[in-house]
BAZALUM-528387 format. One record per residue (C-alpha): x, y, z negated; residue number from 1. Coordinates in pm, 1 decimal, decimal comma. Last residue first. Example, Ala and Ser with C-alpha at 12.3 -4.5 7.8 and 13.67 -1.06 7.14 Angstrom:
BEGIN
<r xx="1367,0" yy="-106,0" zz="-714,0" num="2"/>
<r xx="1230,0" yy="-450,0" zz="-780,0" num="1"/>
//
This chain:
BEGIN
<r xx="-935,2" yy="-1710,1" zz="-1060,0" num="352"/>
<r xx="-1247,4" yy="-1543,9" zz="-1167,7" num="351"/>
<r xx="-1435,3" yy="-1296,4" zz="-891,7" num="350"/>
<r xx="-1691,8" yy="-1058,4" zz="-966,1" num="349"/>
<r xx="-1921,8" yy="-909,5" zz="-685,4" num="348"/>
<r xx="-1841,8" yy="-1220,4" zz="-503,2" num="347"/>
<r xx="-1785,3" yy="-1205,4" zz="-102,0" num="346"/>
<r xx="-2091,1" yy="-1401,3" zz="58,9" num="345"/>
<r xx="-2005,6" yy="-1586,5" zz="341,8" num="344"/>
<r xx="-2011,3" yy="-1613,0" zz="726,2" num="343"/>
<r xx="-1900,9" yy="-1922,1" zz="976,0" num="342"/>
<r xx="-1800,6" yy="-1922,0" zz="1365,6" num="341"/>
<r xx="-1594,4" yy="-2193,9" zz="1522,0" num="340"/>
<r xx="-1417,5" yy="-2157,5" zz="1839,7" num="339"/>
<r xx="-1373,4" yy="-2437,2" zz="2035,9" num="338"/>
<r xx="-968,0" yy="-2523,1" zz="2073,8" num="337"/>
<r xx="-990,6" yy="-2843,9" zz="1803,7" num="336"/>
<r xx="-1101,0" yy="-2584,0" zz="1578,6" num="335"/>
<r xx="-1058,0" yy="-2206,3" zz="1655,6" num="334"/>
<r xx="-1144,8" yy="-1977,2" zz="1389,8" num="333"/>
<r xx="-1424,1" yy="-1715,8" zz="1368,2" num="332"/>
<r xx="-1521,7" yy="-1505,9" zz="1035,2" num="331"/>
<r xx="-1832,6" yy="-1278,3" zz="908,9" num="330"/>
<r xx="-1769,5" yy="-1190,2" zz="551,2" num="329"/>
<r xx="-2076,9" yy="-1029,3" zz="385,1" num="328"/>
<r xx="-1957,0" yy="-733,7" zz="103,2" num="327"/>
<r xx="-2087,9" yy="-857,3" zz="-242,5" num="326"/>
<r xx="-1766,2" yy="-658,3" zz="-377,3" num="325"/>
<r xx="-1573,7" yy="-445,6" zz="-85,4" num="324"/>
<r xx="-1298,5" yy="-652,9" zz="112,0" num="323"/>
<r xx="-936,4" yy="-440,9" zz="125,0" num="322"/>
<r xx="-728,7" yy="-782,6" zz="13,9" num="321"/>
<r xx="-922,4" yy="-1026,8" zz="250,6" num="320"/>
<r xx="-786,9" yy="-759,6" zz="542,5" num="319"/>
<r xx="-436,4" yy="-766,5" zz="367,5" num="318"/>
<r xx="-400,6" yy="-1138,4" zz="345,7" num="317"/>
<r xx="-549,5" yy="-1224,8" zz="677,2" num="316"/>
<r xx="-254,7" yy="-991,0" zz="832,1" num="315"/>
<r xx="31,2" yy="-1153,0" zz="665,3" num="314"/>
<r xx="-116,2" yy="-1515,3" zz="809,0" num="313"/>
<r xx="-105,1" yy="-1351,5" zz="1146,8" num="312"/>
<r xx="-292,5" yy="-1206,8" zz="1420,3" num="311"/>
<r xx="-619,2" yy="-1157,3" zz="1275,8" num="310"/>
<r xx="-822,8" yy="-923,7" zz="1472,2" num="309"/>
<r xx="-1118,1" yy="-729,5" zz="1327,1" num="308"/>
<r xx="-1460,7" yy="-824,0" zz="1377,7" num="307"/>
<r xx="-1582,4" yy="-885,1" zz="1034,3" num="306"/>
<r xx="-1253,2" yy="-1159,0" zz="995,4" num="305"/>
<r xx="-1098,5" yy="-1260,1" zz="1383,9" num="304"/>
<r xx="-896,0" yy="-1508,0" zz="1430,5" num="303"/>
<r xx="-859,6" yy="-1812,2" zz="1162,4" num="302"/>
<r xx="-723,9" yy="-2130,4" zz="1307,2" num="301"/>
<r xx="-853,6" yy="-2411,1" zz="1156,2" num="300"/>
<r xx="-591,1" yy="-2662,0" zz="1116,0" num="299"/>
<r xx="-735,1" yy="-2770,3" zz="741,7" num="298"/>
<r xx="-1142,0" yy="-2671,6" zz="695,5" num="297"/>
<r xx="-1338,1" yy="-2407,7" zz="651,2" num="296"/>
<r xx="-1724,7" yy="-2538,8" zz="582,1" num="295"/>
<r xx="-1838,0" yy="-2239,7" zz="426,4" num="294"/>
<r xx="-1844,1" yy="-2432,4" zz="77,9" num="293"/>
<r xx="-1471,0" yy="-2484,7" zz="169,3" num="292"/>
<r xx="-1409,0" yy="-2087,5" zz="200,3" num="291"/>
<r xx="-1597,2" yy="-1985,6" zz="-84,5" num="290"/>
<r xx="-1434,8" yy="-2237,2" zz="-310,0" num="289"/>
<r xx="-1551,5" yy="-2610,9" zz="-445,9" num="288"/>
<r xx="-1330,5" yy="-2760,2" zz="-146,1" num="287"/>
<r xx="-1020,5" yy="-2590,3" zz="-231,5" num="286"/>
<r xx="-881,3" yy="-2556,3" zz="131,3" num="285"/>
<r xx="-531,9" yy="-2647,8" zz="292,8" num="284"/>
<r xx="-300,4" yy="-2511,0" zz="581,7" num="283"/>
<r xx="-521,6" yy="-2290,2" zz="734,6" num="282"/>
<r xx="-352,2" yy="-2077,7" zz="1011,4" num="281"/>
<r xx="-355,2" yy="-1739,6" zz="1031,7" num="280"/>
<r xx="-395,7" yy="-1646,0" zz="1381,6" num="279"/>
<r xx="-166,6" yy="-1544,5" zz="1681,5" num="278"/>
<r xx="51,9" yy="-1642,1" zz="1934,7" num="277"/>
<r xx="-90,3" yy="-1612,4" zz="2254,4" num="276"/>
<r xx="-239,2" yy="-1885,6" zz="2476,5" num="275"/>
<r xx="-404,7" yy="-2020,9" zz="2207,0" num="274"/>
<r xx="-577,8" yy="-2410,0" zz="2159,5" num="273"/>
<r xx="-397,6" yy="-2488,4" zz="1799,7" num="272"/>
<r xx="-104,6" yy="-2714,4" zz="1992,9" num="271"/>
<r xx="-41,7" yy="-2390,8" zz="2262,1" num="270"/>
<r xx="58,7" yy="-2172,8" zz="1955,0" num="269"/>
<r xx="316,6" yy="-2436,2" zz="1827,3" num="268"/>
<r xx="621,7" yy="-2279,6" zz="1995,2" num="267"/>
<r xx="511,8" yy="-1974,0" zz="1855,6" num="266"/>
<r xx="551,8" yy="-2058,1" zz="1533,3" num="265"/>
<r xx="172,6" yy="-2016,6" zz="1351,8" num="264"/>
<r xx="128,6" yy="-1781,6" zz="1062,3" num="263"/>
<r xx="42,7" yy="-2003,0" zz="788,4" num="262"/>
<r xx="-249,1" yy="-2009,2" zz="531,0" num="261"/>
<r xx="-404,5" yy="-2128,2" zz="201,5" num="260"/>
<r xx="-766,6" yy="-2117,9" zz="117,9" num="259"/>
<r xx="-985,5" yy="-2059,7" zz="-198,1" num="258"/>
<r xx="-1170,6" yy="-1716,3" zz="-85,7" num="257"/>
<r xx="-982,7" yy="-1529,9" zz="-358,0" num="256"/>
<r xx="-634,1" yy="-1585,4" zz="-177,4" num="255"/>
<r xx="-432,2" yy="-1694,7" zz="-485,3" num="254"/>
<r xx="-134,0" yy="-1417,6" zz="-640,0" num="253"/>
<r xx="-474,8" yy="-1208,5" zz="-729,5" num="252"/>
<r xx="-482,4" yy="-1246,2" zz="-1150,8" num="251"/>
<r xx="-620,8" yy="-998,0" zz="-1290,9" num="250"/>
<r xx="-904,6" yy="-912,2" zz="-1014,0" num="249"/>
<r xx="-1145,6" yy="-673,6" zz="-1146,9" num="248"/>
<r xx="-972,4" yy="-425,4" zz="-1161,5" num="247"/>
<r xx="-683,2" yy="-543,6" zz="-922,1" num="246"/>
<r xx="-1020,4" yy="-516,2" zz="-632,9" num="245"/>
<r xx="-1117,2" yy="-165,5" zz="-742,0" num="244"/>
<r xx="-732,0" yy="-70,2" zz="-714,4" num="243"/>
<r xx="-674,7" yy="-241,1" zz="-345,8" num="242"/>
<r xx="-1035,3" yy="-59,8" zz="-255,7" num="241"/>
<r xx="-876,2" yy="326,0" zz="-321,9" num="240"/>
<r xx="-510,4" yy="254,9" zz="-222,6" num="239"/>
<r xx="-676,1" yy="169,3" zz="151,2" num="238"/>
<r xx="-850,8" yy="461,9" zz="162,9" num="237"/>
<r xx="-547,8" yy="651,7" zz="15,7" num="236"/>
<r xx="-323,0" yy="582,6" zz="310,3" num="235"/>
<r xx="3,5" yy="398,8" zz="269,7" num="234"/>
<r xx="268,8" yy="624,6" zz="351,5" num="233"/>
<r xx="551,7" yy="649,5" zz="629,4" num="232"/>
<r xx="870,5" yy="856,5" zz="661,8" num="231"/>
<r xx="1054,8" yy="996,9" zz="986,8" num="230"/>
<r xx="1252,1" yy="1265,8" zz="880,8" num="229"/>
<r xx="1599,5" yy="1054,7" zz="938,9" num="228"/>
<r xx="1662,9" yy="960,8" zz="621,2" num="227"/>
<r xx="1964,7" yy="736,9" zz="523,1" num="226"/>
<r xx="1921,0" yy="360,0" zz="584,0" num="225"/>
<r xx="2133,0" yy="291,6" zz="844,9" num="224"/>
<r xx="1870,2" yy="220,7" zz="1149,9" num="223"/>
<r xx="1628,9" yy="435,0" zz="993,8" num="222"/>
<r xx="1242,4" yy="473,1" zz="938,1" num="221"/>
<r xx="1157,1" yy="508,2" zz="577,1" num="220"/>
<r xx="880,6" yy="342,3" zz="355,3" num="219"/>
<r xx="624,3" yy="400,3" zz="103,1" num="218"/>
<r xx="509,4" yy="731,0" zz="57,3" num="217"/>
<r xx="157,5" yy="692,4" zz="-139,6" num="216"/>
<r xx="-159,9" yy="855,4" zz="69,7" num="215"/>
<r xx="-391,7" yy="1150,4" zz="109,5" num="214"/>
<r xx="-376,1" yy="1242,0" zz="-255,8" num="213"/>
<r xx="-586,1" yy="1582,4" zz="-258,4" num="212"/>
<r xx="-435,2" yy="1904,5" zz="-332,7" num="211"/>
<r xx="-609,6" yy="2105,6" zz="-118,3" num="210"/>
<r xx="-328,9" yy="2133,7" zz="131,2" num="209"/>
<r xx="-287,6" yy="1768,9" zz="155,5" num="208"/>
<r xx="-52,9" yy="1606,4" zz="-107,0" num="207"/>
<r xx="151,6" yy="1268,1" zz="-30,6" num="206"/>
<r xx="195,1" yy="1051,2" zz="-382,5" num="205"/>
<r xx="508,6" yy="924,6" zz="-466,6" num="204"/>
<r xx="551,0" yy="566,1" zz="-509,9" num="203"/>
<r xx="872,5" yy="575,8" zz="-309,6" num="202"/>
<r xx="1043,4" yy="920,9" zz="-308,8" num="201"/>
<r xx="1380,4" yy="695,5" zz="-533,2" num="200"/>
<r xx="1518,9" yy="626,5" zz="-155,8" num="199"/>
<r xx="1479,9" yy="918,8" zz="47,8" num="198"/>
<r xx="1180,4" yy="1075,8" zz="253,6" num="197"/>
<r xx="1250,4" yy="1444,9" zz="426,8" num="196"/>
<r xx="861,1" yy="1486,7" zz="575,5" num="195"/>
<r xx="817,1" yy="1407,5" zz="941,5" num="194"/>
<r xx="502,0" yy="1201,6" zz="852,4" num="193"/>
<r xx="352,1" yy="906,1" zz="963,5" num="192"/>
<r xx="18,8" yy="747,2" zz="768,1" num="191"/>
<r xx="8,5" yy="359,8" zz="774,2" num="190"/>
<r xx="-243,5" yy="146,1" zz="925,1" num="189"/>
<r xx="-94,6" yy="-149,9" zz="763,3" num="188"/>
<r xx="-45,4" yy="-428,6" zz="972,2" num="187"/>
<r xx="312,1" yy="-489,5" zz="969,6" num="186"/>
<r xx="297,4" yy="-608,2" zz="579,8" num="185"/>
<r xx="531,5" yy="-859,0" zz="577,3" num="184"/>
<r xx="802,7" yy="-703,7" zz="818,1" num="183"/>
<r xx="1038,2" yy="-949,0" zz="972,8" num="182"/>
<r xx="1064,6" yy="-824,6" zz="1279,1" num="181"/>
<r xx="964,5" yy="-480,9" zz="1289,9" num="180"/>
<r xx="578,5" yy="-449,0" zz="1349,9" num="179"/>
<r xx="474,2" yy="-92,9" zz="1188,7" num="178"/>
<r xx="155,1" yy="38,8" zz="1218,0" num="177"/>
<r xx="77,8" yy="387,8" zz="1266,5" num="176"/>
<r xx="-278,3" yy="477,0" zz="1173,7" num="175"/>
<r xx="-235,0" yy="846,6" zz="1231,8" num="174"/>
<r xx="48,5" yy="1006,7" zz="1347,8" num="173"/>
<r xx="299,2" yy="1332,5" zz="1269,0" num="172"/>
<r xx="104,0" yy="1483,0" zz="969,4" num="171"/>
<r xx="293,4" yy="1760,1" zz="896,7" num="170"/>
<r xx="628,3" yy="1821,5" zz="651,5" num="169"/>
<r xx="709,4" yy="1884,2" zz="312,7" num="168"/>
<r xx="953,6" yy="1817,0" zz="13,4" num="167"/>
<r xx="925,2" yy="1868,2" zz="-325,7" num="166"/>
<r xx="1171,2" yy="1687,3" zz="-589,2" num="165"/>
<r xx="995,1" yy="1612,9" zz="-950,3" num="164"/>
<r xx="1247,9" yy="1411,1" zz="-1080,7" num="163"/>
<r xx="1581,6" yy="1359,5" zz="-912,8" num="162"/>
<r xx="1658,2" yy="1002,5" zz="-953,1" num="161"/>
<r xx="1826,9" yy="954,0" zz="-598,6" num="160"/>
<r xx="1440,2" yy="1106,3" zz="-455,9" num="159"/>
<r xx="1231,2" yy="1160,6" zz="-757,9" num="158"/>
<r xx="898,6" yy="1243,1" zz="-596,3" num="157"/>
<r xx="683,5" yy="1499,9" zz="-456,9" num="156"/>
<r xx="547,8" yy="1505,7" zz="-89,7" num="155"/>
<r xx="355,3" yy="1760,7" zz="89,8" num="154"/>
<r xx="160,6" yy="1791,1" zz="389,3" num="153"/>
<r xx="34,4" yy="2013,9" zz="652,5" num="152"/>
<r xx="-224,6" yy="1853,5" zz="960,2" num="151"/>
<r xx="-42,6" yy="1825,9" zz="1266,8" num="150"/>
<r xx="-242,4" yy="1493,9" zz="1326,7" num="149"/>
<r xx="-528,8" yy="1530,1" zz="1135,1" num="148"/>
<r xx="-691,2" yy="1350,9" zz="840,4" num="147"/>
<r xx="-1048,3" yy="1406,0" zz="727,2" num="146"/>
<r xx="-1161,2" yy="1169,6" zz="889,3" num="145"/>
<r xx="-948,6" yy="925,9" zz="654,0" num="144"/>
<r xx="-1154,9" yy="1027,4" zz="377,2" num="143"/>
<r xx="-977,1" yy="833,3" zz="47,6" num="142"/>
<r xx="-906,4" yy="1191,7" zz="-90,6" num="141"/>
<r xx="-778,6" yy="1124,6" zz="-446,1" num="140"/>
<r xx="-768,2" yy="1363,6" zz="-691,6" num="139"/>
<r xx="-458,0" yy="1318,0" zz="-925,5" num="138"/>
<r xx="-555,4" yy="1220,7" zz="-1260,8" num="137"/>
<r xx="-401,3" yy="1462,3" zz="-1554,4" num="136"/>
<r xx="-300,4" yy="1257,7" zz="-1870,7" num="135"/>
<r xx="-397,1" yy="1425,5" zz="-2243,8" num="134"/>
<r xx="-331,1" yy="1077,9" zz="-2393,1" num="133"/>
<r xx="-46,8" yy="772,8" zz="-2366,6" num="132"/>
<r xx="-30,5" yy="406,9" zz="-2389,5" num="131"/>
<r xx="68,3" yy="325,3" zz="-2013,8" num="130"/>
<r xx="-51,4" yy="76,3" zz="-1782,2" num="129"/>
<r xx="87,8" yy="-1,2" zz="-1451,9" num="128"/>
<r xx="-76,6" yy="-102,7" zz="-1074,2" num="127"/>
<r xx="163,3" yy="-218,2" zz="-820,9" num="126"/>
<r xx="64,5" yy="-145,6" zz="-485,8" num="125"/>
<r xx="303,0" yy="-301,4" zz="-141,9" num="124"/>
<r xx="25,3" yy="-402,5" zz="60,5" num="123"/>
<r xx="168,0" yy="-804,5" zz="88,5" num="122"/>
<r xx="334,0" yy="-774,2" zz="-254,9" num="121"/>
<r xx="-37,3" yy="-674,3" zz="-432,3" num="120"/>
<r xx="40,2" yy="-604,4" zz="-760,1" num="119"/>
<r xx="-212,9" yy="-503,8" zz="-1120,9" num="118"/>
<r xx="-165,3" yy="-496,2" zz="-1478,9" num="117"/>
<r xx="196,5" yy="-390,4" zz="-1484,7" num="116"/>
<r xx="339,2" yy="-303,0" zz="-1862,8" num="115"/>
<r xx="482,0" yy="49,7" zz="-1918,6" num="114"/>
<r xx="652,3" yy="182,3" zz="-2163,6" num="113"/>
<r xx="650,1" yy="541,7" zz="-2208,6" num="112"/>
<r xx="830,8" yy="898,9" zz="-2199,8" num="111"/>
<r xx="774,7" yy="1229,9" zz="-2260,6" num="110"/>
<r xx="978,2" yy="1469,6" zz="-2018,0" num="109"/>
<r xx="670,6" yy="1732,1" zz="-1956,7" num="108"/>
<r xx="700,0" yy="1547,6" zz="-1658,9" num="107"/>
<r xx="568,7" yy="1228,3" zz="-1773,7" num="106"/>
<r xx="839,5" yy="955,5" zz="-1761,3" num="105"/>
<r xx="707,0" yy="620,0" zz="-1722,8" num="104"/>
<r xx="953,3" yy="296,4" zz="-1851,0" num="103"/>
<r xx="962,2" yy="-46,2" zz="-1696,7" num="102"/>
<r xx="1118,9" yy="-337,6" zz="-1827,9" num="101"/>
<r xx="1198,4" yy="-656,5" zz="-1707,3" num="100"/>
<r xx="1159,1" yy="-548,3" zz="-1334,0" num="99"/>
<r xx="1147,3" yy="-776,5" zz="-1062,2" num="98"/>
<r xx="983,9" yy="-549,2" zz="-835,0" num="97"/>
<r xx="892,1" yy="-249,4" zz="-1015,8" num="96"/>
<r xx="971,4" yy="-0,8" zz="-734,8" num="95"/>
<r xx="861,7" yy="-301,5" zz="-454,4" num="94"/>
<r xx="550,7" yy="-308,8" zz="-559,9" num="93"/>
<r xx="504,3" yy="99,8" zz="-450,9" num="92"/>
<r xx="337,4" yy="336,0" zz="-770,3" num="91"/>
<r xx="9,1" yy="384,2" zz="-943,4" num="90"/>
<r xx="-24,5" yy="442,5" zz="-1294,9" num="89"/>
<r xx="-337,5" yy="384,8" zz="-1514,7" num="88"/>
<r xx="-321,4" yy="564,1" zz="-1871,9" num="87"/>
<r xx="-653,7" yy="655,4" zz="-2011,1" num="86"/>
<r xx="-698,6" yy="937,1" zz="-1822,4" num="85"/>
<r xx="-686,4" yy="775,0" zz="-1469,0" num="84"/>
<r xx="-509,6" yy="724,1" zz="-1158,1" num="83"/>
<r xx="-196,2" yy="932,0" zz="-1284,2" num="82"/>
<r xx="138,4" yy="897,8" zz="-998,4" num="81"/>
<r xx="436,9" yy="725,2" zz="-889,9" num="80"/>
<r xx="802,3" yy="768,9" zz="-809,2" num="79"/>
<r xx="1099,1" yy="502,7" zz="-773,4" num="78"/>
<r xx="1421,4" yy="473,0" zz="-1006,5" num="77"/>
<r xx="1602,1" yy="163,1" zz="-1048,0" num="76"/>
<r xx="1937,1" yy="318,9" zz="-1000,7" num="75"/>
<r xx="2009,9" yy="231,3" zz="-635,7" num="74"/>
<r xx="1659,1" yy="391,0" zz="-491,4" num="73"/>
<r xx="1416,0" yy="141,8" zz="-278,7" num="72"/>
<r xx="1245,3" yy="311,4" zz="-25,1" num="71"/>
<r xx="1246,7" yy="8,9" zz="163,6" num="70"/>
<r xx="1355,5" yy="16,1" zz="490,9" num="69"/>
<r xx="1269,3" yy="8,2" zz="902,1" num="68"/>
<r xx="1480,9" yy="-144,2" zz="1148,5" num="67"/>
<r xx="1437,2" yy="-112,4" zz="1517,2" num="66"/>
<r xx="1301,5" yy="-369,6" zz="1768,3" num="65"/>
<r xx="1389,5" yy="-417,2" zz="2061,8" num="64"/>
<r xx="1616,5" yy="-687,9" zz="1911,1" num="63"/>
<r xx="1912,4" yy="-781,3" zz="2201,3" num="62"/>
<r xx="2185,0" yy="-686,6" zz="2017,2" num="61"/>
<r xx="2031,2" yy="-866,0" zz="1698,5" num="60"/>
<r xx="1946,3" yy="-617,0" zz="1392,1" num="59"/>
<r xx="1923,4" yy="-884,7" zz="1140,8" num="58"/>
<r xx="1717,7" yy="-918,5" zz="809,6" num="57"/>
<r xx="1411,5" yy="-645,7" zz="1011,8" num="56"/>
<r xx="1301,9" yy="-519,7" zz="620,1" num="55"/>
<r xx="1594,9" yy="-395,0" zz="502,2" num="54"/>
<r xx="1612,0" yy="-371,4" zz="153,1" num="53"/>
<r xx="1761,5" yy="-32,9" zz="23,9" num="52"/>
<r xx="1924,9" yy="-33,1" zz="-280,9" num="51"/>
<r xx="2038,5" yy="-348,9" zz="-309,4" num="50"/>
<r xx="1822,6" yy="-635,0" zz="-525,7" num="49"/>
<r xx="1619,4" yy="-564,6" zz="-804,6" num="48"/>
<r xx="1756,8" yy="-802,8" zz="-1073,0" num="47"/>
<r xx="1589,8" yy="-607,4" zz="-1443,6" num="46"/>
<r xx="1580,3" yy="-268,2" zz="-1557,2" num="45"/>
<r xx="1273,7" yy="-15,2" zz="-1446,3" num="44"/>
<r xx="1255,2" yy="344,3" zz="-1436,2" num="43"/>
<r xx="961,1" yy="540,7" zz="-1303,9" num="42"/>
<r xx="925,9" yy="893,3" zz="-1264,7" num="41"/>
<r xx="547,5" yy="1061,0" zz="-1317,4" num="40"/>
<r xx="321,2" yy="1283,2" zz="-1075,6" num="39"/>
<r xx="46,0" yy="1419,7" zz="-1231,1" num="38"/>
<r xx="208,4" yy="1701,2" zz="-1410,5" num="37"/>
<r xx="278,3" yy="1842,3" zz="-1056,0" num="36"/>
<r xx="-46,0" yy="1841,2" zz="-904,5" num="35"/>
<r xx="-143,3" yy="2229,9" zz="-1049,8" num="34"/>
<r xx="199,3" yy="2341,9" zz="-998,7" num="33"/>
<r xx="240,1" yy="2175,1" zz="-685,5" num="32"/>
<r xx="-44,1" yy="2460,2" zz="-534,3" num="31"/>
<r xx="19,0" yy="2747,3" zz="-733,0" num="30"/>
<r xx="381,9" yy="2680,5" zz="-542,4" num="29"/>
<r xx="271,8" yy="2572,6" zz="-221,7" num="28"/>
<r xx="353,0" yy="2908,2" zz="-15,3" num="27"/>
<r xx="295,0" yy="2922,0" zz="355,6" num="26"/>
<r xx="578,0" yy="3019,9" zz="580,3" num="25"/>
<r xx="478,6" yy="3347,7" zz="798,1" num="24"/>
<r xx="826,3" yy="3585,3" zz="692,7" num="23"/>
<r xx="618,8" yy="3733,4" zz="467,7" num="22"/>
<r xx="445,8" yy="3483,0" zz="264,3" num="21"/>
<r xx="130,2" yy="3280,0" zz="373,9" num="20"/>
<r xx="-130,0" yy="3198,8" zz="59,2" num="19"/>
<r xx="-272,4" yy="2854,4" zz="25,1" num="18"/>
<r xx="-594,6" yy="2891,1" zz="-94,3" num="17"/>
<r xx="-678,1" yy="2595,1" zz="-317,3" num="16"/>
<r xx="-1011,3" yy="2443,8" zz="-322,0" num="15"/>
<r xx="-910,3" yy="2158,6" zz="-570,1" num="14"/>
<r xx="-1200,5" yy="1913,1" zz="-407,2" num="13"/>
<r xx="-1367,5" yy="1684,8" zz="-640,8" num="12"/>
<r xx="-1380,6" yy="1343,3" zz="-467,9" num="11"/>
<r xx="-1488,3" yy="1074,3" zz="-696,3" num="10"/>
<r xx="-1219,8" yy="742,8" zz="-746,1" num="9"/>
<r xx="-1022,2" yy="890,3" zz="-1028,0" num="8"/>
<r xx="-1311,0" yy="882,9" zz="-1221,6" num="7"/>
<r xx="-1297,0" yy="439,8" zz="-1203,2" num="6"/>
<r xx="-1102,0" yy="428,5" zz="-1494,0" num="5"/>
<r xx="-1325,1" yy="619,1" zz="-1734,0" num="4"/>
<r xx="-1636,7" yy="375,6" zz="-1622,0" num="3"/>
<r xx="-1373,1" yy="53,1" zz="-1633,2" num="2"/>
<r xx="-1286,4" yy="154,0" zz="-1973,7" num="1"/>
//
């Protein structure tokens, strides 16, 4: 299966010629009729909450930040789209989240079960499996340099559970990342667009020109929850090594280097040797894991993994999350205020 499921991954362009009608607007329509029948409807039953969840709990007075939302519709319904042929389904965590049952509607209007096989909370990717046959993959385009800034894009969805909505917009920023208080996942690189987003559009895939997936809309920008044309996705690089890892991953609510984690308080930052706060904090370590054998210990202060910053617990998650198989982990932490350097091996197959 894995050989079948892992098509979705190649890059076969569409090479569609977007035509420009007379009054100078382009037309899309050969265009979403080709990606259409691989975008599905989902509809789940089960506790999910309000309709939107707002990420930043409390707008204080004197918050500089703004709130950003969910895109969470009131009657269960999200969006999503085909990975594979024999029945993957890729759609936002927070669509399914608590969900007893979860249906797929294809959009020739037959509909399935679906079971999830694959969810990463902190990125916000569930991963479903359906029972069906003659399913259309999307093509993926995973090549952030291709992106541009001004770039035309197009989003289909079921926004307030109506299926198979098209909206579009441009590319407004590249590698936007979000840091509302509160937000888990503030250190996605996210794609912004000024494409018409509402609640029940989450899950749905964002289409470049050629008909590529460029990303999965994900989340709104509003301060009361309605749209406001500013809409962010999750970009399809990052969609592309969260799959490979829930395929071979089943189980991936346990950090796969064997290691749990804080984010430090701020009042504590000076205690751990920083001037700022940041770091993921170690909390405890399996001693028989990756990150014991490496000689990781308690009250380490993780801060940088291959390089990149680590400025949280949240943002250790995601960066361990979008590791390649055998890739070589270089990390630093701060122990008793020296920094501490240590590498290991990432496992080409990892058992939890």
């Amino acid at each position: 299966m894995l050989n079948r499921t892992l098509i979705f991954l190649m890059l076969t362009g569409l090479n569609f010629h977007v035509p420009v009608l007379a009054n100078n607007l382009p037309d899309y329509s050969d265009l979403v009729q080709a990606v259409i029948p691989s975008v599905v409807t989902i509809m789940s039953s089960g506790d999910q909450g309000s309709s939107l969840t707002q990420l930043n709990s409390s707008a204080a007075e004197n918050d500089a930040h703004v709130p950003f939302f969910l895109n969470t519709a009131a009657s269960n319904t999200g969006s999503g789209f085909v990975l594979s042929d024999d029945g993957l389904i890729l759609t936002n965590a927070h669509v399914v989240q608590n969900a007893q049952f979860i249906s797929v509607q294809m959009y020739d209007g037959s509909t399935y079960m679906a079971e999830v096989v694959g969810r990463d909370d902190v990125l916000d990717l569930a991963l479903l499996k359906i029972h069906a046959i003659e399913l259309k993959p999307v093509t993926m385009n995973r090549d952030q340099q291709s992106l541009r800034v001004g770039q035309s894009v197009l989003g289909i969805g079921s926004p307030y559970a109506f299926e198979y909505s098209v909206t579009t917009g441009i590319v407004s920023f590249l590698g936007r990342t979000l840091s509302s208080a509160g937000m888990r996942n503030h250190q996605v690189s996210y794609i912004q667009t000024d494409m018409m987003i509402h609640p029940g559009n989450s899950g749905g895939p964002i289409i470049n020109a050629e008909g590529q997936v460029i990303g999965m809309s994900s989340r709104i920008f509003s301060t009361t929850g309605a749209a406001m044309g500013i809409s962010f996705g999750i970009p399809a690089n990052i969609i592309d090594q969260v799959v490979k890892r829930m395929l071979n991953i089943h189980d991936n609510s346990f950090t796969p280097l064997g290691l749990l984690t804080v984010s430090i308080p701020p009042e504590q930052a000076i205690r751990y040797g920083l001037q700022k706060n940041f770091g993921a904090l170690v909390t405890n370590v399996d001693p028989e894991s990756l990150a014991g054998k490496s000689g990781l210990k308690a009250n380490d202060v993780i801060v940088t993994v291959n390089d990149r910053v680590i400025r949280s617990s949240e943002e250790l998650q995601i960066q361990l999350g979008l590791l390649e198989a055998d890739e070589r982990i270089e990390i630093t932490a701060i122990r008793n205020g020296r920094y501490y350097s240590t590498s290991l091996q990432f496992p080409g197959d990892i058992e939890q």
